[in-house]
N, C-alpha and C positions, 0 to 999 in steps of 0.2 A: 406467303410473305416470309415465314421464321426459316420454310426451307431455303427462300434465295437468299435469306441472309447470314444464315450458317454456312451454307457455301461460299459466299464470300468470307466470311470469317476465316476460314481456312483452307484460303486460296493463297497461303503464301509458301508454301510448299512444304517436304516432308519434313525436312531435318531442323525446323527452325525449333528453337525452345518455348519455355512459356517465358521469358525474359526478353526473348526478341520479339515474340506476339504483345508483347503491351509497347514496345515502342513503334509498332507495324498500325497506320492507319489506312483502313481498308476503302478501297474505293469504291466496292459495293453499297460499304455503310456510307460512307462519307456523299454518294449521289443521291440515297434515299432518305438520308437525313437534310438534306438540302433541297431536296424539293419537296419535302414537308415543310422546313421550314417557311419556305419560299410562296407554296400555296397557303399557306397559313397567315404570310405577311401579307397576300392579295384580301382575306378575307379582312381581316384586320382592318390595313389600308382601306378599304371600302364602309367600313364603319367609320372611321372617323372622317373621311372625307366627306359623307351623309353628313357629320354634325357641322364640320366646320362649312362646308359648304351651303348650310341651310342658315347658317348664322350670316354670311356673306349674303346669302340671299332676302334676309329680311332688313339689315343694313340697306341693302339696295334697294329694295320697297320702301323705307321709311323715309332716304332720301330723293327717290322719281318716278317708283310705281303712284305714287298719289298723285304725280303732277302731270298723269299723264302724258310721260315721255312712250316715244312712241315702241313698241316689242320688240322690232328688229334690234334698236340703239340699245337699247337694256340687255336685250345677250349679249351684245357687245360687247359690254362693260362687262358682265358677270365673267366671259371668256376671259379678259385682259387681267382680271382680278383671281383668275384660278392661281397661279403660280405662288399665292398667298397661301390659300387653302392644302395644295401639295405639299408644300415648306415644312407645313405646321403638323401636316397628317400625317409624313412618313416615319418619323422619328418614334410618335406613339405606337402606331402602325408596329415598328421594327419591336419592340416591348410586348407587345400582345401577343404579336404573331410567336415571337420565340418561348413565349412562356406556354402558348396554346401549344405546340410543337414536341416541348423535351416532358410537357406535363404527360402528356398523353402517351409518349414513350413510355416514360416511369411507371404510368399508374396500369400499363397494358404491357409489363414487366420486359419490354423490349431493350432497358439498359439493362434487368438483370442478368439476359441472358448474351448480352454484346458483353459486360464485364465479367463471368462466368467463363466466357469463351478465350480469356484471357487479354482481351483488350482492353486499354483504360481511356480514360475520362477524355481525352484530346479526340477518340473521335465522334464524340460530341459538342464538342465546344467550337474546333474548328471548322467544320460547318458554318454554324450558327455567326462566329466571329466573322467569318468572310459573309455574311449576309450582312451582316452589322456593317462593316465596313464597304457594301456595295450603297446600301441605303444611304448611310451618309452620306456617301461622293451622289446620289443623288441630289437628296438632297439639297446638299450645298452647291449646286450646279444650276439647279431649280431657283435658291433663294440667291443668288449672286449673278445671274446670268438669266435664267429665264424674268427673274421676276421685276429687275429696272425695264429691262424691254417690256414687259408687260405696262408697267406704270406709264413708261414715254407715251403709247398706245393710247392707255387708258385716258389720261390727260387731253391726249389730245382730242380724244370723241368728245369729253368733257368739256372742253373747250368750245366745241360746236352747238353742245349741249342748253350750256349757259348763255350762248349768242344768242339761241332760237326759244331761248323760253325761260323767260328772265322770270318767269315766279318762281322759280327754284332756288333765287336767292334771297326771297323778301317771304317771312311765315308770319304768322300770328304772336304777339309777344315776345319777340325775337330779338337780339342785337345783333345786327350784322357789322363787319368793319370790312369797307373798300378802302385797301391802301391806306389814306391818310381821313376819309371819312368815316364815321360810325351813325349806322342809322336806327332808330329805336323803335320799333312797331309795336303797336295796341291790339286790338279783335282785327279780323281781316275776315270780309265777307264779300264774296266774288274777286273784284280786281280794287275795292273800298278799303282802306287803312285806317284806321283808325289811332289818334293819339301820337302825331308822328312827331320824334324828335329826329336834328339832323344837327351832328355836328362836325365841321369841317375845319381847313383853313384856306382863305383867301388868295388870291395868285400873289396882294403883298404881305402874305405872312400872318395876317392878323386872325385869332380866333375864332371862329363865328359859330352859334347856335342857331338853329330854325326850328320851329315851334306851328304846330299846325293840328285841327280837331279833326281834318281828316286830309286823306288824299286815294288818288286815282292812281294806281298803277301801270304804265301801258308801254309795249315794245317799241323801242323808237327805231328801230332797223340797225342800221350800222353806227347810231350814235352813243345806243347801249338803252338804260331805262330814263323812262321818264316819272318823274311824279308829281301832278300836277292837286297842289295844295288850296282848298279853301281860307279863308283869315289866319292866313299864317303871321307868327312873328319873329321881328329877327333881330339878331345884339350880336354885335361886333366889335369886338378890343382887342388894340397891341399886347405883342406879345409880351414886352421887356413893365410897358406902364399900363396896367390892367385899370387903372380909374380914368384912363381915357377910352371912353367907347360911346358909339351909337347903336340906337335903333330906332325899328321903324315896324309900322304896322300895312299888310297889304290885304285886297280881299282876295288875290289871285298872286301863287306861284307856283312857276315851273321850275323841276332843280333835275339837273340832267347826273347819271351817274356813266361816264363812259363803259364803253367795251375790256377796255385795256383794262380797267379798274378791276372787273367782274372776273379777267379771265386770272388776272394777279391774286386776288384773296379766294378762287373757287379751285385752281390749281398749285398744287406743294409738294412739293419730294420734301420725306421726311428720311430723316437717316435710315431707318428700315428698308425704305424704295429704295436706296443703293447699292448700288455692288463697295465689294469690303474695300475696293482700290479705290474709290469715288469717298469713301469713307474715312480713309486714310489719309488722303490728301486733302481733306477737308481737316481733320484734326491738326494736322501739320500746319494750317494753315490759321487756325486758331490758336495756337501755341504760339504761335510766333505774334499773333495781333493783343493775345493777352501779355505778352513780357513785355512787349510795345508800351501797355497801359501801366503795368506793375510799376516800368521805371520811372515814368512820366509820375504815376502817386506816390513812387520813395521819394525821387526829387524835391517834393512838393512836401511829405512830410519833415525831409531831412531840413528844407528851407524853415520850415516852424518851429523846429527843434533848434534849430541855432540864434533865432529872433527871440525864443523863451530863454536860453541860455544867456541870450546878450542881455536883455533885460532884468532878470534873477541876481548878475552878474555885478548888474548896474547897481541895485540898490533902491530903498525907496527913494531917493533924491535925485536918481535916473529919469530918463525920459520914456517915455511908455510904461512906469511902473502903473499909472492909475489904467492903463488896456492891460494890462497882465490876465485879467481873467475872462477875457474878450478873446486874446492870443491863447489861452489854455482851451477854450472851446475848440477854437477853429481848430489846433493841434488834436485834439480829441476825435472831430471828425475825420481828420485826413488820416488819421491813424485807423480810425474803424474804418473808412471805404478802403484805404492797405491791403487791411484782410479779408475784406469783403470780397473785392475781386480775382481774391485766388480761390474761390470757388464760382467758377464759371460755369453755371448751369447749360449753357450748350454743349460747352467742351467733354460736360461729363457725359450729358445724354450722347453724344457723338461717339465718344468712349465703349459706354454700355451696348452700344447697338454694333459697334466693331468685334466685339468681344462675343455680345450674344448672335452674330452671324456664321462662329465659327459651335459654338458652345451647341445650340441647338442643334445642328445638324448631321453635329459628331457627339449627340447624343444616344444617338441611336448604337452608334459603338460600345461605350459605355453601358447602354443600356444590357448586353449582349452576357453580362461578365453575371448581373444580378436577375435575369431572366432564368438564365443556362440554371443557376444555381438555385434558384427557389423554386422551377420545373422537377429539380432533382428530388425534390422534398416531396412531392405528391402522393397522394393514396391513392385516389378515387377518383372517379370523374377529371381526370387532371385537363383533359381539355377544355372546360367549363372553368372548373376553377383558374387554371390558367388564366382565361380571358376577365375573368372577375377581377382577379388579384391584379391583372395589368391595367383595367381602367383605376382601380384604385389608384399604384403607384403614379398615373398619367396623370391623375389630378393633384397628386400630392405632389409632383416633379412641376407642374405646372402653377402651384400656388410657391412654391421654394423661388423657382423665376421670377415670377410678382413680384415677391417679399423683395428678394434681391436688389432687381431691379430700382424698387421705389426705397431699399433702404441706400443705395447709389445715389439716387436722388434727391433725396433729403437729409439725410445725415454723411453724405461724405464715404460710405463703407469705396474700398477699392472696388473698383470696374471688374477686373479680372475675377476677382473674388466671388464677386456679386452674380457675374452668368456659370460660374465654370463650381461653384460650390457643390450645385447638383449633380454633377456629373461627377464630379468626385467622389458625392457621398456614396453616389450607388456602384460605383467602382468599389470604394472600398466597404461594401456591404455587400457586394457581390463573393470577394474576395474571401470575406472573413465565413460566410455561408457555404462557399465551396470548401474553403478547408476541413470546419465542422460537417462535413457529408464525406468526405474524400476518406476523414481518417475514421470515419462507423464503421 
């Protein structure tokens, strides 16, 4: 191996200098450093696919392997649900594999004798960078294109899913909510419920509760479920005048929950399932329904701010001086929901996942800068350690996203900020690691 790569070293002919050898990147090295890398990112890739896919896999047990969905329909799903597990594997994947790669170089003095030879640093990085940059565009092809198609799929077995085997949606001490029902189960033994609350509303609008010590759950075919209740009770009141209501006691009810209901609260694209353009135009689309709502609430504040004006104005000997502190309330609310609603928790999650669909998968690029650079550092075992130090950094890039994320969500931090921090930091920790190696 050191003789074919000494030959390629000084494969660029006779008369060049040692100044035009450090700007000369050998395509000897440059093939053999790339498919190190490359076979390294396969190993890699295959390790975290094993995690994430066995985490995919116990999700999937905990929601239909116990209900008895039948094996074929369960690889189904687990198939339609890979393009998740890829998404998430390659990135780390490209981190590993590059650190297991330049470590093992280093520590098996293969850069000492490529920079000895009069070559520098580019060709090793470049390699490495175009691996970086192929995995991304993976990547991002995977989460943006393979993986709605996958969800449309997914959804829809689900869909069939939940027709054919309606205990998937009704557990033991569980709240389920269909569409505009929420149902409240107790112990549940066989197809027996026990403790059943149900609360709906009415076709005219009014509230109703249902109350019952147990019920029977059973597939009603194309009607959707059924659940047929012992001494149930039930109380019903308008919606505007709540002290008008009735109720009534039965020894026997049936309360039907449709199809359409089951396949609406069991099926959801969430911004994640989107491609970034289905993303985009959904953000677009709530930017514009929230300014909608903002002006409708200035209006509404600026009208109470001019009725407390006219009244202040007036005097005590004015009219509505004795409501003055009635008008100071309602002004006080309209002024907190104002600000309330320019933080739009959809909008922002919508935000976050636009952001984190480019951030994650062009992380792996990033990752390439602080790999390259802390492989350079190795003694020993650098392939070992390599792959130690990457699952570190993979959990620690991994918990940075979290944080992010939920600091987006709860506190307001910007979207951008929030997915794209980590990829900066390790850019510029990459950076500042190579310089300190470059100039020893």
């Amino acid at each position: 191996m050191f003789k074919s790569m000494i030959n390629g070293l000084f494969a660029f002919g006779k008369n060049n200098n040692v100044l035009e050898s450090k700007r000369y990147i050998s395509s000897t090295i440059f093939r053999y450093i790339m498919t190190e890398a490359l076979f390294s990112f396969f190993i890699a890739f295959l390790f975290f696919f094993f995690i994430f896919f066995v985490n995919q896999i116990l999700l999937m047990a905990k929601e239909v392997l116990t209900k008895r969905v039948p094996f074929d329909l369960v690889a189904l799903l687990i198939l339609y649900s890979l393009p998740t597990v890829i998404a998430m594997a390659a990135p780390f994947a490209s981190l590993v594999g590059t650190l297991m790669t330049v470590g093992r170089l280093t520590s098996d003095n293969e850069i000492l004798v490529l920079l000895s030879s009069g070559l520098s640093y580019r060709n090793v990085f470049l390699p490495a960078v175009i691996v970086g940059l192929l995995v991304s565009i993976m990547s991002f092809f995977t989460n943006d294109v393979l993986l709605p198609a996958g969800t449309i799929q997914f959804n829809r077995l689900w869909r069939q899913i939940l027709v054919s085997i309606p205990a998937l949606e009704l557990e033991a001490n569980s709240v389920k909510r269909f569409r505009d029902t929420v149902i409240v189960t107790g112990d549940v033994t066989g197809i027996t419920i026990d403790n059943v609350i149900i609360m709906d509303k009415t076709s005219d609008g009014e509230r109703r509760v249902i109350m019952a010590n147990n019920a029977e759950l059973k597939d009603g075919g194309r009607e959707g479920l059924s659940l047929e209740m012992e001494k149930a009770f039930i109380q019903s009141s308008k919606e505007i005048i709540r002290e008008d209501y009735d109720y009534a006691n039965t020894g026997f009810l049936q309360y039907w929950v449709s199809n359409d209901d089951i396949i609406q609260s069991g099926v959801s694209i969430s911004p994640r399932e989107m491609s970034s353009r289905d993303v985009y135009t959904a953000i677009i689309g709530k930017r514009g329904d929230l300014a909608v709502r903002l002006n409708d609430r200035k209006g509404r504040v600026l009208a109470q701010a001019f009725s407390l004006e006219k009244i202040y104005r007036a005097g005590p000997p004015g009219e509505g001086w004795t409501r003055k502190n009635n008008n100071v309330s309602s002004f006080l609310r309209e002024l907190q929901s104002f600000y309330g609603l320019k933080t739009d928790r959809s909008l922002t999650l919508h935000l976050i996942e636009f952001n984190k669909k480019f951030s994650m998968p062009f992380g792996a690029f990033f990752f390439v800068f602080l790999s390259v650079s802390l492989g350079l550092m190795a003694k020993k075992s650098g392939q070992t350690v390599g792959f130690i130090f990457g699952v570190i950094i993979s959990v620690i890039y991994w918990v940075m996203l979290f944080y992010g994320q939920t600091m987006g969500l709860r506190f307001g931090t910007s979207p951008f900020w929030s997915m794209w921090f980590p990829n900066i930091t390790c850019l510029i920790a990459g950076v500042v690691l190579a310089i300190i190696r470059i100039r020893r």
